[in-house]
N, C-alpha and C positions, 0 to 999 in steps of 0.2 A: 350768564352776564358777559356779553361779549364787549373787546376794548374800545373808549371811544374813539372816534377819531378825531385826528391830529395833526395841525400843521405847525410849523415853524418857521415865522419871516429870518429870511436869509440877508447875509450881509450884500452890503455894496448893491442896493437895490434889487434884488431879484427877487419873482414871486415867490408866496408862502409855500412849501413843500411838504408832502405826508411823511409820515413816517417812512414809510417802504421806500419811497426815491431818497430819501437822507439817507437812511444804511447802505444802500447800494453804491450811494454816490462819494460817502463820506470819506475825506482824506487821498481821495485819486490827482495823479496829475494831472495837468490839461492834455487832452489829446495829442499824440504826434503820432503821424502817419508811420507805421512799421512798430510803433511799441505795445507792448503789451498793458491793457486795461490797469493791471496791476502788476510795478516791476519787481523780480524777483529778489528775494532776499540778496543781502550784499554781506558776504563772508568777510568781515577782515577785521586786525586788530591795530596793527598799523596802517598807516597811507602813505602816500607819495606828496612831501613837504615839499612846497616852495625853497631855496637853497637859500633866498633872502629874506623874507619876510616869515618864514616857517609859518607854524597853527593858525595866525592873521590872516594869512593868503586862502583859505579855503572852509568851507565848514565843517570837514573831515579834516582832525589831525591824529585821533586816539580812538579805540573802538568803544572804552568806558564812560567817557562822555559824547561820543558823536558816532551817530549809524543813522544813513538815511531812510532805510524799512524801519525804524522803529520811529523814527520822525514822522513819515507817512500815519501810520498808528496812532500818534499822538496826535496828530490833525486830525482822524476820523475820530476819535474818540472825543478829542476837546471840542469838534463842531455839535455831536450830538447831547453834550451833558453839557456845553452854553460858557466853556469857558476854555483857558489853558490848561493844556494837562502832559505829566512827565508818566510814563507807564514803569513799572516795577519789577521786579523778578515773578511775584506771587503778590497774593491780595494780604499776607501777613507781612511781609516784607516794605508794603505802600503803608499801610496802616501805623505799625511802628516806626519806621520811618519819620510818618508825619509825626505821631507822638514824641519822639525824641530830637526831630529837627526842631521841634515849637518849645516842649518845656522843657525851663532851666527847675535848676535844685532852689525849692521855697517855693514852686507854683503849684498852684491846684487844678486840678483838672476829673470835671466829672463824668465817669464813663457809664454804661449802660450794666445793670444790675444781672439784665437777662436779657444779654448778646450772646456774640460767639465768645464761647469759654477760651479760646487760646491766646484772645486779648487783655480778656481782666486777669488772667494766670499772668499775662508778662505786663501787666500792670501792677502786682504786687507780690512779681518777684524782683524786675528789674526797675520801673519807675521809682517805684517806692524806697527800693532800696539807693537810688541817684539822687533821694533826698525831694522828688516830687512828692507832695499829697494827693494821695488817688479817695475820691469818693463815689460811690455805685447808687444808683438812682434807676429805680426803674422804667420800662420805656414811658410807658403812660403818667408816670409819677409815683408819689409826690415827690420833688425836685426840692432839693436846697435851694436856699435863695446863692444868689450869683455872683455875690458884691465879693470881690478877690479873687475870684475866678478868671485863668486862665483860657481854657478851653471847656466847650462844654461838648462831650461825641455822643449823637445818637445813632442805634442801629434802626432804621423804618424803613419797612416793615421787619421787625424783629425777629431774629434767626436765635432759635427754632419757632420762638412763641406766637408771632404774626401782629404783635400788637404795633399799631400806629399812633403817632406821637403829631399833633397839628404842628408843624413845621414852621409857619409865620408865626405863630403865638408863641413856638419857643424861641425862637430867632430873633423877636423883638424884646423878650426877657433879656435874653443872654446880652443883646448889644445895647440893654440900659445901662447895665451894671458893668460893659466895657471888656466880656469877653466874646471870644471867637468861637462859633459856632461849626460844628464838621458833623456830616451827615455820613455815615455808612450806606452806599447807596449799591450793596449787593444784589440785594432781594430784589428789588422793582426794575434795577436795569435805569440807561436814561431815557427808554421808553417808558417806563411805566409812571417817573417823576423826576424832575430837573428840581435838587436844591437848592443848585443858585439862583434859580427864578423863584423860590420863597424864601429868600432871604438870608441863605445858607454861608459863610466866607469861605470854605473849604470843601470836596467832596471824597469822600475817599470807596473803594472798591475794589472787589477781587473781581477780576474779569478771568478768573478760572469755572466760574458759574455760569449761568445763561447768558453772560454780555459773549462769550463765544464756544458755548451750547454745545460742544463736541467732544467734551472728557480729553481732551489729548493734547494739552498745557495747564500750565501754572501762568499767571499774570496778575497783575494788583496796579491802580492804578492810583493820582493824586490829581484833581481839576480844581483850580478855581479862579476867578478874576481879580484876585491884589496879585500886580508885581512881585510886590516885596514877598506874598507870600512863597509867591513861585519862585522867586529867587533862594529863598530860604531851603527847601522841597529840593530844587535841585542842585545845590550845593551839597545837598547831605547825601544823594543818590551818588553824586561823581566821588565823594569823597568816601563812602562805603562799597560801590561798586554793587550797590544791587539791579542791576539792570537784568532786562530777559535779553535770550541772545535773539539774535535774526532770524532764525528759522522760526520761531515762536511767536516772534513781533508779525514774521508775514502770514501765521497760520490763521492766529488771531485777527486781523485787517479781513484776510480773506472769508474768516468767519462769518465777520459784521455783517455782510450781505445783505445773509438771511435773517436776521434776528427779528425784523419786524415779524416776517413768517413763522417761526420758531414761538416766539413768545404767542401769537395768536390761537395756534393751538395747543400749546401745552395751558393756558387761561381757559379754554374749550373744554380740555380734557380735565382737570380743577374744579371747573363748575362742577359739571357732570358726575366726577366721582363725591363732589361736598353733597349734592344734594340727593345722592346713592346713599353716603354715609350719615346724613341726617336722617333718616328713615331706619335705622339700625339699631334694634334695643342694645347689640352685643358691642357696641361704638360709642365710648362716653370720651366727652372732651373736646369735641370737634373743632376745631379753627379751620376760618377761611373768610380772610376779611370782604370777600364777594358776598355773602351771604346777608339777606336783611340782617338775621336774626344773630351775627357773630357784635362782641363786643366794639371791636374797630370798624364796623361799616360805615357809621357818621364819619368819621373823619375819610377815612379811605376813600367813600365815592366823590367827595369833595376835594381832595389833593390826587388822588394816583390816576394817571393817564391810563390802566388798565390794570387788573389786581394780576399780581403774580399767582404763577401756577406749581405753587408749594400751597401746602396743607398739612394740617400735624390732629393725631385724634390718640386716642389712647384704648390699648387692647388689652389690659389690666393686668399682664404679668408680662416676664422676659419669654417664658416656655412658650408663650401666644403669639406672639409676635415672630418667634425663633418659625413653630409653628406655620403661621398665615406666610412666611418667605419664603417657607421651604415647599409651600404647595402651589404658592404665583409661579406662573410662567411669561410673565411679562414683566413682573415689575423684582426685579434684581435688587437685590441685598448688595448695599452700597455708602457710602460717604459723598461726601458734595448734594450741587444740586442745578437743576437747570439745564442739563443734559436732554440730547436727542431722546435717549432710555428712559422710561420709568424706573426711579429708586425708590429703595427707601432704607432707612436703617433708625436702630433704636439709640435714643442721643445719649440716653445715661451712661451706656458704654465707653463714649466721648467725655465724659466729665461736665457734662450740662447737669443743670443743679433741675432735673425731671424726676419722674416717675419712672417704675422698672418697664411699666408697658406705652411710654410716649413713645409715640411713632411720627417721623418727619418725611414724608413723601411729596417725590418730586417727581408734578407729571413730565412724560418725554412726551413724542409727539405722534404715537403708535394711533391708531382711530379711536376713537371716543366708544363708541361700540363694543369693539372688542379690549379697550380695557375694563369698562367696567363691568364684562362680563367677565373676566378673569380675578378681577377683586372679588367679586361674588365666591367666585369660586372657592375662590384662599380664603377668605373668612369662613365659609360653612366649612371647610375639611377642619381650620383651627379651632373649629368649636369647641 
């Protein structure tokens, strides 16, 4: 199932664009003769103040709230996921963030049942104990009703489990009953879905995963289109100081590039191994919302601009899995996901509420061919 394609009408008149010329283009300045396509990271923590007017005089006066490569970044990112956006130290660090810049003690806020485990852990170790009401709902449902709800966070496509959640249907739940909706938008990338175009107030995301696809940062990011919310967001970044530094901020921009590309085949390489691993009596469990036949297909071909290329199947013990990694030669016993590499790793290890033999694999961008001859491989030696 390859991704469809996709344009984006641009501001201030200009034609609709694909994907591939958005990443490439997103966040650059305008041409000047002699500079480079992308200017290099800018080292500093102080700057050089105006003597009269100080911080006023310039848009650089402190490195914790002002750096102009990480500005840049916040431009490519906020153009491609359709709103304003402040980048983070890490995708844990945006996430919380957002959570603790929004609710106060007495509000409720409902987070995902079966997301990433390191959110609902500081959900009811720290939220809770600041006197938030934390409630867990799974991604698909069934959902509390809404009425005193603060925020409502979902993970889609859910990490590890892959399930999708129809976005406008919750969205217009959530803003009957006059709460704020935030999407986790790790997994798909804002290629794969913009939830602010179905109706989303907030977007949050680790851009340590496939939004820049090279294992070699941490980033977490916060988009959306209320002022107030951004005002909010960034107020609590300057005042905690979670920012990434500039060399991170530039690796990441320079990543974006390729992400169209990137994401292309590792959905190529996803297909390919789902429908390897649907034919496998020794493979129970299989997700891969690409698939007619996986639970989330209805909603998925209907919202996602291309299905991510993660997949999770289950290999019925730890010793199997330990097994099937130790005999891949491609695909690397690993954490994260959305890398150039094929990974993979077993999530119970991590404190995901799984089975001892779930397995969360994440295609990289190696040939299609030869990884699914190397899956073969590792599964008949782990027999």
């Amino acid at each position: 199932m390859s991704e469809r394609e996709f344009s984006s009408p641009e501001p201030h008149g200009h034609p609709a664009q694909g994907d591939g010329t958005r990443c490439v283009h997103a966040g650059l300045p305008e041409p000047t003769p002699g500079a480079p396509f992308l200017p290099g990271p800018v080292f500093a923590a102080p700057y050089h103040l105006d003597p009269w007017q100080g911080p006023a005089a310039a848009p650089n006066g402190y490195g914790r709230p002002d750096n102009p490569t990480r500005r840049l970044l916040e431009a490519a990112v906020g153009e491609l996921e359709g709103g304003d956006c402040r980048v983070f130290a890490s995708g844990q660090a945006a996430i919380t963030g957002l959570l603790q810049a929004v609710l106060r003690p007495g509000d409720v806020v409902v987070l995902p049942a079966d997301g990433y485990f390191p959110v609902r852990a500081f959900a009811t170790d720290t939220l809770a104990g600041n006197g938030v009401r934390v409630v867990f709902a799974p991604t698909v449902g069934p959902y509390p009703e809404f009425d005193g709800v603060r925020l409502v966070l979902v993970e889609t496509p859910a990490n590890p489990g892959l399930d999708v959640v129809d976005l406008p249907a919750l969205a217009e739940r959530a803003h009957a009953a006059g709460a704020l909706l935030a999407v986790d938008n790790t997994t798909a990338t804002p290629l794969g879905q913009r939830p602010l175009d179905l109706g989303a107030d907030v977007v949050v995301a680790s851009g340590t995963k496939a939004l820049t696809g090279h294992s070699d940062l941490l980033l977490g990011y916060v988009a959306t289109r209320s002022p107030e919310l951004l005002s909010t967001v960034t107020a609590w970044r300057t005042a905690t100081g979670a920012v990434p530094g500039a060399f991170d901020a530039w690796l990441a921009h320079r990543s974006l590039a390729t992400l169209d590309l990137r994401l292309a085949r590792q959905t190529a390489n996803a297909e390919a191994l789902a429908r390897l691993l649907a034919g496998r009596a020794d493979v129970a469990g299989l997700r891969w919302p690409g698939l007619p036949d996986d639970p989330a297909y209805p909603v998925a071909v209907r919202q996602l601009r291309r299905i991510p290329g993660v997949l999770c199947f289950d290999l019925g013990s730890a010793e199997r899995v330990a097994r099937f990694l130790d005999a891949a030669r491609l695909v690397v016993a690993a954490t994260s996901f959305g890398g150039l590499h094929t990974t993979a790793d077993r999530r119970a290890q991590w404190g995901d509420d799984t089975t001892p033999g779930f397995v969360r694999l994440s295609c990289g961008v190696e040939d299609p061919v030869d990884l699914v001859a190397d899956v073969i491989a590792a599964l008949d030696a782990a027999a």
